[in-house]
N, C-alpha and C positions, 0 to 999 in steps of 0.2 A: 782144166778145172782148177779154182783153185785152192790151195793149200793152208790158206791163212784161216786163224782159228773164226767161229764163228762165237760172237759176246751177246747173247743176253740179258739185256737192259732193264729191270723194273723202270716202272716211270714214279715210283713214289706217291704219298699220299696225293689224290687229283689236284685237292685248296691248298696243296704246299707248292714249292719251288722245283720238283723233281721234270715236268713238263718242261718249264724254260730252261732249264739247266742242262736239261737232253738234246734240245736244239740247238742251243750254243756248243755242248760240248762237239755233236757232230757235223756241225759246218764245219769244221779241220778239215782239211783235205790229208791230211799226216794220219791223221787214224783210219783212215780205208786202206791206208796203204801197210798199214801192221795187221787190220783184222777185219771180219767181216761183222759188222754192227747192227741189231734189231731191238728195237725198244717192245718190252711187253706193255699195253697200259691199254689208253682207252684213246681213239680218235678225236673224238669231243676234245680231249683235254690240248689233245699235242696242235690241231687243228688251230685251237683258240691262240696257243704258245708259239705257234710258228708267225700267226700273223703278228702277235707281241710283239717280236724279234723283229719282223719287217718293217714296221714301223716307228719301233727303239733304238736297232743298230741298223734296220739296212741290208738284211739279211735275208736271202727270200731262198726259201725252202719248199722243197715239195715232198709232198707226202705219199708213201703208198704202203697202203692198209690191204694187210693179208691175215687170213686166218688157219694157213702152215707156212713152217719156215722154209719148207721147197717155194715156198712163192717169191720169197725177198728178192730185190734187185740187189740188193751190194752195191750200190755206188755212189761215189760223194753227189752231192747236190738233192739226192732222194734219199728221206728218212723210212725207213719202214716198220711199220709199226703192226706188233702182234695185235690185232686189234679183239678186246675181250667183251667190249659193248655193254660196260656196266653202267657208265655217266652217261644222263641222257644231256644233250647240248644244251638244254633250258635249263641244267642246274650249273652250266657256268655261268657265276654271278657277277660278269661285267661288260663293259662294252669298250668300244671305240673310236668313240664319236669323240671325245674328248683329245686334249693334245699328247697327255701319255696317260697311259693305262693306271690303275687304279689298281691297289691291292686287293685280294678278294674279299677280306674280311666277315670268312667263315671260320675256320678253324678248327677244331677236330669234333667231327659228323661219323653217324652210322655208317653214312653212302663212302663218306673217306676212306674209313676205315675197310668196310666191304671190300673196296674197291684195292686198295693197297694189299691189305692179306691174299687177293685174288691173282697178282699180278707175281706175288711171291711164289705163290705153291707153283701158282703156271709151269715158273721158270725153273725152280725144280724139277716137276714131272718133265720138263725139252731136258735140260740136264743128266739125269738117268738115266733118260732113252737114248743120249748120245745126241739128240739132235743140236743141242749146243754145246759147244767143248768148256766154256764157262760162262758165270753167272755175275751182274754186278748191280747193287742193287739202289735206287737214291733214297732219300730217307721218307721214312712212315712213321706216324704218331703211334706211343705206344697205348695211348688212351683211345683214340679213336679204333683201333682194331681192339681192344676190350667191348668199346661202346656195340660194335660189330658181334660180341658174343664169342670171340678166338682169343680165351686166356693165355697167352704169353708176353711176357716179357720184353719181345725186342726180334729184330731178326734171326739172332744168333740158335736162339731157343727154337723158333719155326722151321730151320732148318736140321738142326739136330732132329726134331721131331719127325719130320719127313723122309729123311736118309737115316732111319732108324741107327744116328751115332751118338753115341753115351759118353764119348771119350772125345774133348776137342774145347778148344779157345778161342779167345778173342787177341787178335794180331793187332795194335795200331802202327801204323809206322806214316812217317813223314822224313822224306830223304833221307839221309842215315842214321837217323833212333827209331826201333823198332821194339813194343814192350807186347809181351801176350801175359795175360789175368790169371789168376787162381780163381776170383771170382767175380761176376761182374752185377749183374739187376737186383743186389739183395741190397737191404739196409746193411748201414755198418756196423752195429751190432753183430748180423747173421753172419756179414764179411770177415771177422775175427775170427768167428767161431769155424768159420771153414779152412782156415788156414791150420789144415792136416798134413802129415807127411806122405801118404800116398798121392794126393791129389798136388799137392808141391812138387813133387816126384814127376806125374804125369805130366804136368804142365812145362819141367825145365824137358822132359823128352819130345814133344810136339814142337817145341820153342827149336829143339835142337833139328828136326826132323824141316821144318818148315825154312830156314834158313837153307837148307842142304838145297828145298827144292829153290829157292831161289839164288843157285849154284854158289855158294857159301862152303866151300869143301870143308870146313873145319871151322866152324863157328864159335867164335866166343861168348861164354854167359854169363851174363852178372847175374845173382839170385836178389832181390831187396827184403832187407828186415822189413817187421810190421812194426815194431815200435822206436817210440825215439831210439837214438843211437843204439839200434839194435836188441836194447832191452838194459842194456849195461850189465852183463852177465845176471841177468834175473831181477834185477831191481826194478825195471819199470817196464817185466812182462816175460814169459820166461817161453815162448812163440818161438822163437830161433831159437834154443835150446830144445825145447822139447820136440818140435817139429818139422822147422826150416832147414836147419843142421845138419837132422839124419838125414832128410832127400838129399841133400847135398852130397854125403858121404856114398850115398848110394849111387846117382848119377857118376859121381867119379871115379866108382867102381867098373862103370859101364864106360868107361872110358870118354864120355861127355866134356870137354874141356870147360870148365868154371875155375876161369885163370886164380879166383884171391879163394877158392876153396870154401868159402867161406860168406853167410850174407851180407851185404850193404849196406851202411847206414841208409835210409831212404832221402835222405837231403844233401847226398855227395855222388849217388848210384847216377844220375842223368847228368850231372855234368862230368863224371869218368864215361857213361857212354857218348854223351859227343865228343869227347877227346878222345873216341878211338879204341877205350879199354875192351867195350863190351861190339858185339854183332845186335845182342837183343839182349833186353832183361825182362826179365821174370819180375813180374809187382806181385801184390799180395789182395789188391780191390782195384774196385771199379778209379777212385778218383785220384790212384795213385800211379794211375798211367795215365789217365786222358790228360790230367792238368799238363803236365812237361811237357807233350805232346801239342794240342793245342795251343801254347804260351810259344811254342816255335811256327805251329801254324797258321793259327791264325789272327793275321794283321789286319789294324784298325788304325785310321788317317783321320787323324781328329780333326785337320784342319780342313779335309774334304768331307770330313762326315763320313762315313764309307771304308770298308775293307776293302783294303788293298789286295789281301789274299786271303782264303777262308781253305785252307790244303791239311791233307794229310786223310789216309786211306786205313779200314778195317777189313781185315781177311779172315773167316775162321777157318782153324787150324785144326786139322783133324778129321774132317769130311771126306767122303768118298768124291765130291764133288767142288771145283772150285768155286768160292764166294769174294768176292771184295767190294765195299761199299765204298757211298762218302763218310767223311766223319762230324756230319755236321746234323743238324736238326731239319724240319720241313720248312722253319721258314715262314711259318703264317700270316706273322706280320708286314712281309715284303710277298708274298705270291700273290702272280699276276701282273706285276709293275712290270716285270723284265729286267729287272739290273740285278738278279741274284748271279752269283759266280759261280762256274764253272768248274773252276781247276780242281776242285776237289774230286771230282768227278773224271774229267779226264786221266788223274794217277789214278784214282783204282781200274778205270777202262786198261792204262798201262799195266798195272800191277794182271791184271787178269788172264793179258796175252801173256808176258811173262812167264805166268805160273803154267798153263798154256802150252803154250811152247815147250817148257823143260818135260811137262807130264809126257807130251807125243814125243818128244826126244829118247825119253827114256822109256817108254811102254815096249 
C-alpha cells in the first residue's frame, strides 16, 4: 500500500484557468512518484481542458471520475477527478472546431462562483476526516463567490472559517523569499490600522512555527516597518515604536531569533532577505509582500508576448490542516485557450507533500 501523501486539488473557478493548469500540472510523471494526486472540481470542466491540452500541446489524458477518494486510481496518465456535478457541459462556452481554442469570455458568474466555493469546503471537509493528508487549491474569483452569496474575502478566510482557526496567515513564498502578512483583504487604510502588537506578535510566531515545519531548525526573521524609513523615530508614523517594537522585544524574549532586533526599513527588508539575512519576513499588508514576491516570480517575454514564468506559492499558516495555492489570479482573460502555465501550480503541489511529509514525520 502505499505511503505517499494523498493532495487534494481544487480545480478553481470552472471560466478561469484552474482546469487546464490541473492537466498540464499532472501530466508530470515526477509528481505521482512524490504523491498521490485528485483534483476536486467538476467533469465538464477538466473533460473540456483535457481535450484543450490534446490538441494544444499533444497531450492525451484520461480521466476517471469518482465520487470517494477510496475510488482514485493514483496513476500518472489517469487524472482523477472528485467529481461534484455542479457545471452542466452546455455551460461550457466553447468548441473545437476551430484551429485553437478560444478564451471563454465569461468571467466571474454565479455558477463560478457556486462552483469554486464548492470545491473549496469539499476539500476541507476530505481534509479533516483525514481522507486527504493536504489541500492545494487553484485560484477563485473573489467576486464571483460573493455573486454566489459566500461573503469572504479570498481562500484564506473560508478556510479559517471552516477549521474554526482564529489565529493564522498568509505564507507567500517563491524559492528562497518567503513573507507571511499581518494583514491581508482589507483596504489600506484598515491595513494600518491593524498593525497592533499582539497580532505582530502572532504573526512573527506562526512565521517562526511555519519555517520549523518546513525543517528550518532555527529560522531567521526579518520584522518590516510600515512606514518610510521606519517612521524615522516618529516623524513620519510612530507604528514601530509604538507597536512593531514591542512584539519584537517580546518574540526575543521567547527566544525567536529576529537577527537586527529590530524592524526594517521596507525598501531594504527584501533585498537583505534574498541575500540570505532573513528565512522569512514579517510585512505589515497585503501589497507589501505580494509586490517583491511576484516581481521575482513572475516573468514576462515582451518579445514573445507571453510569460515565461507565472511562480511562486501561498500556504496559510496556522491551520489544523495543510493549504497551499497558486499565487496567481483565474485568468479570465486567457481560460480555455490552453497556454496558461502551470508552475505555479506544480510548487504549491510541491510545497504541500512537503509540508506533508514533515507533519507524518513528526506526528
Amino acid at each position: 500500500m502505499s505511503t505517499l501523501p494523498i493532495i487534494g486539488i481544487t480545480m478553481g473557478d470552472p471560466f478561469g484557468n484552474g482546469p487546464e493548469i490541473s492537466v498540464k500540472a499532472l501530466m508530470d510523471p515526477a509528481v505521482y512518484k512524490r504523491c498521490r494526486p485528485i483534483i476536486i472540481g467538476d467533469m465538464s470542466c477538466m473533460d473540456y481542458a483535457a481535450k484543450v491540452a490534446k490538441k494544444v500541446s499533444g497531450l492525451d489524458v484520461k480521466l476517471n471520475p469518482v465520487s470517494k477518494i477510496s475510488d482514485a486510481k493514483f496513476e500518472y496518465g489517469t487524472i482523477d477527478v472528485y467529481d461534484m456535478g455542479i457545471v452542466p457541459a452546455d455551460r461550457i462556452p466553447n468548441s473545437l472546431d476551430q484551429d485553437e481554442p478560444k478564451p471563454f469570455k465569461v468571467g466571474a458568474c454565479e455558477l463560478g462562483g457556486e462552483a469554486a466555493f464548492s470545491y473549496v469546503k469539499k476539500v476541507i471537509e476530505l481534509a479533516l476526516a483525514g481522507e486527504v493528508d493536504a489541500t492545494v487549491t487553484n485560484a477563485l474569483s473573489k467576486e464571483a463567490i460573493n455573486m454566489a452569496g459566500h461573503h469572504f474575502s479570498g481562500h484564506t478566510e473560508i478556510y479559517a472559517h471552516y477549521t474554526n482557526t482564529s489565529k493564522y496567515t498568509m505564507m507567500l513564498a517563491h524559492e528562497g523569499l518567503r513573507v507571511v502578512h499581518v494583514s491581508t483583504h482589507v483596504s489600506l487604510r484598515e491595513a494600518c490600522d491593524r498593525v497592533k502588537k499582539d497580532r505582530v506578535l502572532e504573526c512573527i510566531r506562526i512565521a517562526n512555527e511555519g519555517c520549523k515545519a518546513l525543517g528550518i531548525e532555527n529560522p531567521k526573521i526579518g520584522v518590516a516597518g510600515l512606514n518610510p524609513h521606519c517612521g524615522e523615530n516618529g516623524m513620519f508614523g510612530r507604528e514601530e515604536i509604538e507597536e512593531i517594537q514591542p512584539a519584537i522585544d517580546e518574540a526575543l524574549k521567547e527566544g525567536i531569533n529576529i537577527p537586527e532586533k529590530a524592524p526594517t526599513p521596507p525598501d531594504t527588508v527584501f533585498s537583505k532577505a534574498l541575500g540570505g539575512w532573513y528565512d522569512i519576513v514579517v510585512v505589515m499588508y497585503h501589497d507589501q509582500g505580494h509586490i517583491p514576491l511576484k516581481v521575482k516570480g513572475f516573468v514576462y517575454n515582451h518579445e514573445k508576448k507571453a510569460w515565461d514564468a507565472v511562480a511562486g506559492i501561498n500556504v496559510t499558516l496556522g491551520l489544523p490542516i495543510i493549504r497551499a495555492s497558486v499565487d496567481h489570479g483565474t485568468g479570465f482573460g486567457h481560460a480555455g485557450s490552453g497556454h496558461a502555465n502551470e508552475l505555479s501550480l506544480t510548487n504549491a503541489i510541491d510545497y504541500a507533500i512537503q509540508l506533508a511529509n514533515a507533519k507524518k514525520k513528526n506526528a
